[in-house]
Steps between C-alpha positions, in 0.01 A plus 500: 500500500340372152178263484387338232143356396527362164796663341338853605760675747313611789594800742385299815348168634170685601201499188195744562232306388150579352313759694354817472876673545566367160182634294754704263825578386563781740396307836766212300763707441409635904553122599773478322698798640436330839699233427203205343750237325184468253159613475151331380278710371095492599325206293457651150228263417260701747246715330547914588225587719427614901533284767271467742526698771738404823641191277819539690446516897736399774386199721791527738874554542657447134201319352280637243132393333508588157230455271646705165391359154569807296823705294530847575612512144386307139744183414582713219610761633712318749647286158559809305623777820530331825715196424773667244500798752581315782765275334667828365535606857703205607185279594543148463128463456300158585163492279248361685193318296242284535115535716330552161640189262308721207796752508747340546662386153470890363662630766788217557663534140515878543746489823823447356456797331373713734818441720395233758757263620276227614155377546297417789214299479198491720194376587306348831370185346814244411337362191454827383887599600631237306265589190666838527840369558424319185356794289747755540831239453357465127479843496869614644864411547514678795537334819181391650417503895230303626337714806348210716233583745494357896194393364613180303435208738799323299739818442796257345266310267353841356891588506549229241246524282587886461873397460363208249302819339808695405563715827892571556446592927243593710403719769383322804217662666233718460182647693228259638157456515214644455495601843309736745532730740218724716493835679319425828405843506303543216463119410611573102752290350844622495509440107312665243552228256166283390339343821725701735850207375825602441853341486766510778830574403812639765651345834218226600575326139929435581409180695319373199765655214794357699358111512396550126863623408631196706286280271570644098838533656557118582284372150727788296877522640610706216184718364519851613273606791332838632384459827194705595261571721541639855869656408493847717864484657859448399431166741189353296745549138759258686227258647374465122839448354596189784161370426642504123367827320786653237356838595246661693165674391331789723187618443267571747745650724550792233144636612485444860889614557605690210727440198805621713530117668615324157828736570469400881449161402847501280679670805437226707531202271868683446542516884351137585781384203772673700415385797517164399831537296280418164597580219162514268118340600591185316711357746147480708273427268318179546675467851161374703511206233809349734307517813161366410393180728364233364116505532470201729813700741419402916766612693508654854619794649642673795473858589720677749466792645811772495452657831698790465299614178161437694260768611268309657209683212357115574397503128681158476239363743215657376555359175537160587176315446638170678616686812939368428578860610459607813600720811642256807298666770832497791731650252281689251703374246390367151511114470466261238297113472639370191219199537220778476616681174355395175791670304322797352730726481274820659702558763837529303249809282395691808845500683891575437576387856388159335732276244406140409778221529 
């Protein structure tokens, strides 16, 4: 089934983003064979040196610290080798630019050239994003995405002045922080980055990259979207696309599972679309948008309890803070006070034997 991201034909919905699994052509083309729709390269306006040491360390399940600044190879060498390599292979390669706003004009009217399809541009600090946004559109006709960081208090205001700026789409999400994390054993920070900080990126960030996709989503109806940030299953690229991503970026998952999911990830988006008798992703795109309440929503609810389906695990009751659930001491059953529940909805999380009318 063809994608599209601005005119570029794309081999699947699922974009490997920036991360060390993209620090040359070879690890691309690698990507690539496992099925990426696109690939962003690492941020060629990094200077080539060593990072520190343990600047990527896992905190916990699927979520990383990170603390890289550095290329493993020189901007020019990427520009004049990597890039045109990569394309040559079949690549649909996604510059990303930006950090260092010194570099960023010599390197963005050399892409075209070098084979990249697009440009991604990046930066933690929205003012700055928007400077770069600005920079490289009077440097290029290529299409221009705006990478914007959980860390914008105001994600669809720094959203429109990038779009203002000359950006064509944008990929929603990227890591957080700085952060820290500990090891109680030796007391050292988890990081080697300055002052022991880092920046999370993987599963603990989809919360975050969903509401954020929700939002550029409803301010843009029509601009093209990558959702990122917390995409490690087949499940997480459809939750981006209902929230109203075009695609969906992986990234962090590519280190802590392996590159083998982006073809896992296609496998299941093909199965989920079968399932549902769909014919392509954009028949759900945006769906959420239909069911959003309106912020001042105050309705009740009523929970019953499907006694067949029940296992009496008493999770239900456990769960309930205001005591609505519990066991009728003569029958042992499960009961329910619709005057004590508050409505929210913790139950209906813990329990299939539970369903909300």
């Amino acid at each position: 089934m063809p994608y599209e991201l601005f005119g570029c034909r794309l081999q699947s919905p699922v974009i490997a983003g920036s991360s060390p699994l993209s620090l040359d052509a070879e690890a691309m083309l690698a990507l690539h064979r496992a099925g990426a729709g696109a690939v962003v390269t690492k941020n060629l306006c990094l200077p080539v040196r060593r990072n520190p040491y343990h600047y990527m360390r896992l905190s916990e399940g699927d979520t990383l610290i990170n603390c890289e600044r550095a290329l493993d190879y020189s901007r020019e060498r990427w520009l004049a080798e990597e890039i045109p390599a990569a394309a040559a292979g079949g690549v649909v390669v996604i510059a990303n630019i930006g950090i260092s706003r010194e570099m960023i004009a010599d390197t963005a009217e050399r892409l075209e050239a070098a084979g990249a399809a697009m440009v991604e541009c990046v930066s933690y600090r929205a003012d700055w994003l928007v400077e770069v946004v600005e920079k490289v559109r009077g440097q290029t006709k290529l299409p221009i995405l705006a990478k914007l960081s959980p860390n914008y208090r105001e994600i669809a205001a720094v959203a429109e002045a990038c779009r203002s700026a000359g950006a064509d789409g944008f990929t929603v999400g990227d890591s957080i922080g700085p952060v820290m994390r500990i090891d109680i054993e030796t007391g050292r920070p988890f990081s080697g980055g300055a002052e022991g900080l880092g920046w999370m990126s993987g599963a603990a960030l989809k919360p975050f990259a969903v509401r954020n996709v929700v939002e550029v989503r409803r301010r843009f109806p029509g601009t093209p979207i990558i959702g990122m940030g917390g995409v490690t299953t087949s499940d997480d690229c459809i939750e981006m696309v209902m929230a109203g991503a075009d695609l969906a970026g992986v990234c962090s998952a590519l280190v802590t599972r392996g590159i083998q999911i982006i073809s896992e990830m296609n496998d299941g988006i093909a199965c989920y679309l079968r399932r549902h008798g769909l014919r392509d992703i954009g028949e759900i795109r945006g769906v959420v948008h239909r069911y959003l309440p309106p912020a001042d929503t105050d309705r009740g609810m009523y929970v019953r309890i499907d006694g067949e389906r029940c296992t009496r695990c008493d999770q239900c009751v456990r769960s309930c803070v205001y005591g609505a659930i519990s066991v009728d001491p003569q029958s042992r059953l499960l009961r329910f006070d619709p005057d004590r529940c508050s409505g929210c909805g913790m139950c209906l999380n813990r329990c299939d034997a539970l369903y909300e009318e």
